[in-house]
NUKE-646853 format. One line per field, with one value per residue (C-alpha): residue number from 1; y, z, x. Coordinates in nm, 2 decimals. Layout:
miza: (NUM  ...)
c2: (Y  ...)
c3: (Z  ...)
c1: (X  ...)
// end
This chain:
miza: (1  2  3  4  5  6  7  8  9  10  11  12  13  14  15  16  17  18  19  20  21  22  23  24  25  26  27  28  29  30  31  32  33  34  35  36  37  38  39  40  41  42  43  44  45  46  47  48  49  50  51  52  53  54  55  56  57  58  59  60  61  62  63  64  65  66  67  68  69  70  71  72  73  74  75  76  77  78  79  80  81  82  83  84  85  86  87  88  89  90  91  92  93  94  95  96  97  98  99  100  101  102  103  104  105  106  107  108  109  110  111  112  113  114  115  116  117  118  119  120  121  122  123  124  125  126  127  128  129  130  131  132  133  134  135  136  137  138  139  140  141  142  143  144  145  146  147  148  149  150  151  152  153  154  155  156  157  158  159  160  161  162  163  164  165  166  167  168  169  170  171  172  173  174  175  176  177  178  179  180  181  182  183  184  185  186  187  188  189  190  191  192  193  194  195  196  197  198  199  200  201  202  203  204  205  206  207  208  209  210  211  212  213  214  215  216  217  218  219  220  221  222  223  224  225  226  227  228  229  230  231  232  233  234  235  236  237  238  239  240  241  242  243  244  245  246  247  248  249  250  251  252  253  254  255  256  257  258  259  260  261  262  263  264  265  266  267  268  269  270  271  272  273  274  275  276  277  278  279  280  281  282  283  284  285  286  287  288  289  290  291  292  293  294  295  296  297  298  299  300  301  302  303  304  305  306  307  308  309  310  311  312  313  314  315  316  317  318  319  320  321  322  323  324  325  326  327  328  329  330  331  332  333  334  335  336  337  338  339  340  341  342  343  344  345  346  347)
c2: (-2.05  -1.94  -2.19  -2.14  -1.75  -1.87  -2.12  -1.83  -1.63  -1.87  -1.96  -1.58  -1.54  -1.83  -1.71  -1.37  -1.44  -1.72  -1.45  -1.23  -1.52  -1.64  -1.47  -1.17  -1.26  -1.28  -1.38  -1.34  -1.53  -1.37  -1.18  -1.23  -0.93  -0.93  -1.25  -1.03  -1.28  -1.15  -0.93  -1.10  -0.96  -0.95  -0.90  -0.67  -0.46  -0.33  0.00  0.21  0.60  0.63  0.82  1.07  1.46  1.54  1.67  2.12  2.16  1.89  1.77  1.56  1.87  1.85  1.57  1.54  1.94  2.05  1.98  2.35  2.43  2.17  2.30  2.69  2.56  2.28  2.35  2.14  1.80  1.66  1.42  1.25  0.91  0.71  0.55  0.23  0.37  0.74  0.89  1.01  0.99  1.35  1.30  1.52  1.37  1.65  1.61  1.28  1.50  1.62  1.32  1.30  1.09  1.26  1.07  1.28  1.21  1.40  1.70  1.66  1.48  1.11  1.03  1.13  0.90  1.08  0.96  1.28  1.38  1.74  1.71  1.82  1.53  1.57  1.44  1.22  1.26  1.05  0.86  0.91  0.59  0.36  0.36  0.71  0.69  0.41  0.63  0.93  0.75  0.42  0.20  -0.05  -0.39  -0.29  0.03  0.09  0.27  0.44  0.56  0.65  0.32  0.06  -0.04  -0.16  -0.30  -0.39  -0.61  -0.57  -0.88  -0.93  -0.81  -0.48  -0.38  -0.37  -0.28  -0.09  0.03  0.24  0.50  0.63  1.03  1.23  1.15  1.07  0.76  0.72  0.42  0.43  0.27  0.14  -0.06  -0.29  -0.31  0.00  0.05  0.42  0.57  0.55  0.67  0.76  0.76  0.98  0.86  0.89  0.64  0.56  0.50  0.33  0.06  0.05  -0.04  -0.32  -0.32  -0.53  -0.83  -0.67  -0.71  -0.51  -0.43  -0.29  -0.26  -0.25  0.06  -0.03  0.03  0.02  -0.20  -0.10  -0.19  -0.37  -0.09  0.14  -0.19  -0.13  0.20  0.15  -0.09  0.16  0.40  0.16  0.09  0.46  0.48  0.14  0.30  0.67  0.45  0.23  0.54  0.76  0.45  0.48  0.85  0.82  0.55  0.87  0.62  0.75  0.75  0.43  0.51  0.36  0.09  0.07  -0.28  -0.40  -0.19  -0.40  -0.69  -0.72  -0.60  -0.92  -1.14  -0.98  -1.05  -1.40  -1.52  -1.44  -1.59  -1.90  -1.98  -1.96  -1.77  -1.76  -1.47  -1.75  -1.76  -2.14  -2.00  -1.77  -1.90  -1.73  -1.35  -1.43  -1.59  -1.37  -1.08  -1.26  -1.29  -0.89  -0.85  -0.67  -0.65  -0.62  -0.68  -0.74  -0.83  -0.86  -0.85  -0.86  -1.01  -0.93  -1.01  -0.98  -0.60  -0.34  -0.13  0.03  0.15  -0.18  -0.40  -0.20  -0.14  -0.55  -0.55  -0.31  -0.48  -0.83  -0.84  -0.97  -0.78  -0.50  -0.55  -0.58  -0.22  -0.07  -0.26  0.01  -0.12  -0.12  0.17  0.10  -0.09  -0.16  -0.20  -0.38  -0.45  -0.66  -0.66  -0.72  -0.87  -0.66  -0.72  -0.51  -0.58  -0.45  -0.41  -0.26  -0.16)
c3: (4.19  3.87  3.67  3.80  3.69  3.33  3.29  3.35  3.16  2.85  2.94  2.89  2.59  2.41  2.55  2.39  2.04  2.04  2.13  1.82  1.59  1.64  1.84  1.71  1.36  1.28  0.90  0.85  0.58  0.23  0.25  -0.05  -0.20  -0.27  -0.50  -0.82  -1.11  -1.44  -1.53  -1.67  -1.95  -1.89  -2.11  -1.89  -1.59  -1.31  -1.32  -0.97  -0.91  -0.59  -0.63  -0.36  -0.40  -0.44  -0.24  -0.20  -0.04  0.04  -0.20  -0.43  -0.57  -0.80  -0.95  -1.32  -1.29  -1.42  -1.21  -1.24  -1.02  -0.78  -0.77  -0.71  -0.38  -0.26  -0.44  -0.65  -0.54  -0.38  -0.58  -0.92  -1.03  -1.28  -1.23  -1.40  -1.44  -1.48  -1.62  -1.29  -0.94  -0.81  -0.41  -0.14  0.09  0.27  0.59  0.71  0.82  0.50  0.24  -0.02  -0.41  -0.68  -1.02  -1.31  -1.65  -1.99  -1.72  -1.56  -1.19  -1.22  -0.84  -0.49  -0.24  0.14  0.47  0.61  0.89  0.84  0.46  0.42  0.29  0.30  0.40  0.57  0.78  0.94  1.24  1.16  1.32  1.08  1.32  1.22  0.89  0.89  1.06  0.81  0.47  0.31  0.19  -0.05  -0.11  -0.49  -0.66  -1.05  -1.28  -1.58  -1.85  -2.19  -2.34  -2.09  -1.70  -1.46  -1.11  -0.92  -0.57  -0.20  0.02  0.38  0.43  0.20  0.37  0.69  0.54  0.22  0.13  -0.22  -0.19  -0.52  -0.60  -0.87  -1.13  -0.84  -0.61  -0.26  -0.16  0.21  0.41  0.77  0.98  1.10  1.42  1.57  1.35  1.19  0.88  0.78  0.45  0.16  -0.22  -0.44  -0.83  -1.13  -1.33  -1.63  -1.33  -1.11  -1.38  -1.53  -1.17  -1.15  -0.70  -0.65  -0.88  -1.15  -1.42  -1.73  -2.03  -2.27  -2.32  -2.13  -2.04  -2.21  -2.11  -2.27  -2.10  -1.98  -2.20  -1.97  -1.95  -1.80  -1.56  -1.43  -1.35  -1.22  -0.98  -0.84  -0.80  -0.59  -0.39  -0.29  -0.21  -0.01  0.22  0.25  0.35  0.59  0.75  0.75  0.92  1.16  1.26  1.34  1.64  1.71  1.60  1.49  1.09  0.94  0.77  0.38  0.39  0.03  0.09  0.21  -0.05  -0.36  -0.15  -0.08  -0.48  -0.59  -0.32  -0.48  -0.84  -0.79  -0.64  -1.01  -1.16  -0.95  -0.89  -0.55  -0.22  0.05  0.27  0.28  -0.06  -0.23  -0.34  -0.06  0.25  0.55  0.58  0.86  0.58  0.33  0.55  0.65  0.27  0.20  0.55  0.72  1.09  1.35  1.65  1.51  1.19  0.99  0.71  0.52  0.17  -0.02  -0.35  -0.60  -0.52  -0.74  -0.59  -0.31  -0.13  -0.18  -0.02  0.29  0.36  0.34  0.61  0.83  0.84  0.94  1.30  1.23  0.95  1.12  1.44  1.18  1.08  1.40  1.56  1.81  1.79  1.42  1.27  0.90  0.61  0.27  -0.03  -0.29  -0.60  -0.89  -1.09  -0.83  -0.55  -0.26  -0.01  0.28  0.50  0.86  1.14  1.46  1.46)
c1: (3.56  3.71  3.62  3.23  3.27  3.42  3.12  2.88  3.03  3.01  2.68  2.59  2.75  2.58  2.25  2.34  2.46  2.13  1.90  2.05  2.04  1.73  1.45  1.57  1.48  1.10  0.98  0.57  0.39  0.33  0.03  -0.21  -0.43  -0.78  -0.87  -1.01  -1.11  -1.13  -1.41  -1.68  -1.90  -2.33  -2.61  -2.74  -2.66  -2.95  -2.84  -2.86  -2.84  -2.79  -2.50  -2.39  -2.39  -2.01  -1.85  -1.78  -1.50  -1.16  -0.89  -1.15  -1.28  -0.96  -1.03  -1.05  -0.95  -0.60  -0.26  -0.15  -0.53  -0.37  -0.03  -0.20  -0.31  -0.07  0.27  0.47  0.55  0.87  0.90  0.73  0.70  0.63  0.26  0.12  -0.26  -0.16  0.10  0.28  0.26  0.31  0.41  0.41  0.57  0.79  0.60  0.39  0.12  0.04  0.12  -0.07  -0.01  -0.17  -0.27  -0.17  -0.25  -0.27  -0.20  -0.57  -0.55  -0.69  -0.65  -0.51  -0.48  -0.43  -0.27  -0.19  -0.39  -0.34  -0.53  -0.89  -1.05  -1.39  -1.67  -1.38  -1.11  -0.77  -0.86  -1.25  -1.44  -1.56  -1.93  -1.92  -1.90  -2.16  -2.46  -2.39  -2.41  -2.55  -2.24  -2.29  -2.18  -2.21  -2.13  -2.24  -2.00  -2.10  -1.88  -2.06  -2.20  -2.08  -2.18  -1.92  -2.02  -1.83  -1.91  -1.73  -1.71  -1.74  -1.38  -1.39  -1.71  -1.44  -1.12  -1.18  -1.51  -1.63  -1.83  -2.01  -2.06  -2.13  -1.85  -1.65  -1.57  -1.39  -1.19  -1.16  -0.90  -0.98  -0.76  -0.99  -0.78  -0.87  -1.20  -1.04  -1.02  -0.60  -0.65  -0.88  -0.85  -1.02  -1.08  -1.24  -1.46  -1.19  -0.88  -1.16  -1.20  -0.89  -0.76  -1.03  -0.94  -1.30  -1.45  -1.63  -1.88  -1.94  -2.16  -2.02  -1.64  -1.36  -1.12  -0.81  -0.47  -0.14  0.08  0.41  0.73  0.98  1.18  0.90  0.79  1.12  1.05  0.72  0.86  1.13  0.88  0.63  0.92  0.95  0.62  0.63  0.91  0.71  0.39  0.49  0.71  0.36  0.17  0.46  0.38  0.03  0.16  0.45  0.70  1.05  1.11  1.31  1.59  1.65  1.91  1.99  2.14  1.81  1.62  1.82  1.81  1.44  1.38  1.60  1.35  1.05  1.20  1.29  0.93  0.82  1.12  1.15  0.76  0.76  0.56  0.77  0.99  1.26  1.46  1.51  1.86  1.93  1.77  1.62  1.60  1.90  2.13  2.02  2.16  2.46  2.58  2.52  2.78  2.46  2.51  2.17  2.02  1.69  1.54  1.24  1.02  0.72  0.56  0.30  0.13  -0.16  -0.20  -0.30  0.03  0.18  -0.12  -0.32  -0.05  0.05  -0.36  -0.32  -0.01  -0.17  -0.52  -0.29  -0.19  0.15  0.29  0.17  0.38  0.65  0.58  0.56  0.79  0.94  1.31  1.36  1.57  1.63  1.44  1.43  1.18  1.14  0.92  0.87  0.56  0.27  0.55  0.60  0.88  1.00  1.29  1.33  1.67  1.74  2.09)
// end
């Protein structure tokens, strides 16, 4: 009879220590962004104004106006980064209800994106039906884009029409987010026409000339890439608290470990969650000494920035899950260049 009670025993503990070595570990596919070609120049441009009124009242009625307005009415930020399009990324991120990135540059405010509920946003608002939005205004699959001299229009497809739509008004444009899943509004960025092309987020035409940007030195990439990882970590924790789903901690050993996955896709040519050099997110994990009981993660590429890519995990049923996973309790960030690369545990 004892023998019987040691096999069962055994037999338990195997099942055990498989279960947390294997179905406890889940790696999605890298998620591609938005296939954008390069802008093609055109002889000439049908030009439509059909332009909405802009807006009275919300946050967009700060755009293009001085930070120091913004701050009168909203405070200084918690934190501020530094931005590829903009000089800084000013975030307010002290509460998930009322997050909010603003775009600052030469001191005037370039964007904001929101994803707090508690925000007024108007004509639009967190959790707003995507039917809704559809009966109160005309959305096009292409938006024009005037800036002095030169056109820009750019074209939606099938799946922006669904997932992140452009709205034109009055020296102003809206990028809405909608998780497709639940057919809701998540989040909405508010832009001008200059950040709107530099950004280039939909294929695009032009006449005229381009808006230029000066590209970052390797030491502000470097930067830049910190800073989207912050904003990674604050995202995927605000898309948490809209399902009233606890905060993830920061794991800085998964934060410098995802970085270094992000950084060697670029380096080694490759498109994978599972490292050539390193292995599987499990071995990966096992050489940093990181102890779990569950394990994930998520890659993403080809997006403008932080926003961009987790809009792309949230609209994909699996790296979603990932996010919202209810047993996770820590996770780390990491980005290099247009790589994105989140890392998940339960402890």
């Amino acid at each position: 009879m004892q023998t019987f009670y040691k096999i069962v025993i055994a037999v338990v503990i195997i099942g055990v220590i498989t279960y947390y070595t294997t179905n406890s570990v889940k790696e999605n596919e890298v998620l591609e962004g938005p296939n954008v070609t390069e802008p093609l120049p055109q002889q000439q441009i049908n030009v439509q104004h059909d332009a909405l009124a802009r807006p009275d009242d919300g946050i967009s009625t700060f755009i293009d106006g001085s930070i120091e307005a913004f701050q009168k009415k909203y405070g200084k930020a918690d934190r501020i980064d530094v931005a590829e399009f903009n000089e800084e990324w000013h975030v307010y991120n002290a509460s998930h209800d009322t997050f909010m990135l603003v775009g600052v540059e030469d001191g005037n405010v370039a964007q904001i994106y929101v994803g707090g509920a508690s925000i007024d946003m108007s004509p639009f608002a967190i959790n707003q039906p995507l039917e809704e939005l559809y009966r109160s205004m005309i959305i096009q699959s292409e938006v024009n884009v005037t800036i002095g001299e030169s056109v820009y229009s750019f074209t939606l497809s099938e799946e922006d029409l669904h997932q992140r739509l452009l709205i034109a008004y009055e020296d102003l444009y809206a990028q809405v987010y909608v998780s497709e899943n639940v057919g809701t509004i998540q989040g909405v960025r508010f832009l001008n026409a200059s950040t709107l092309v530099a950004q280039q987020p939909y294929e695009m035409i032009f006449m005229g000339e381009l808006v230029n940007t000066k590209p970052p030195t390797s030491y502000e990439q470097t930067e830049i890439d910190a800073a989207q990882a912050l904003l990674l970590t604050d995202l995927a924790n605000v898309a948490r608290a809209k399902e009233q789903l606890p905060e993830l901690l920061v794991e800085t050993r998964l934060s410098e470990l995802a970085r270094t996955h992000s950084e060697e896709m670029v380096r080694e040519g490759y498109l994978s969650s599972e490292s050539p050099t390193k292995g599987d997110i499990k071995q990966q994990l096992a050489q940093i000494g990181m102890t779990y009981k569950q394990a994930g993660s998520n890659v993403a590429l080809s997006y403008i920035d932080a926003i961009e890519a987790m809009h792309g995990w949230l609209n994909s049923k699996s790296h979603r899950s990932m996010i919202l996973n209810k047993s996770f309790t820590a996770m780390g960030s990491g980005v290099f260049l247009n790589n994105y690369t989140q890392m998940f545990i339960a402890q």
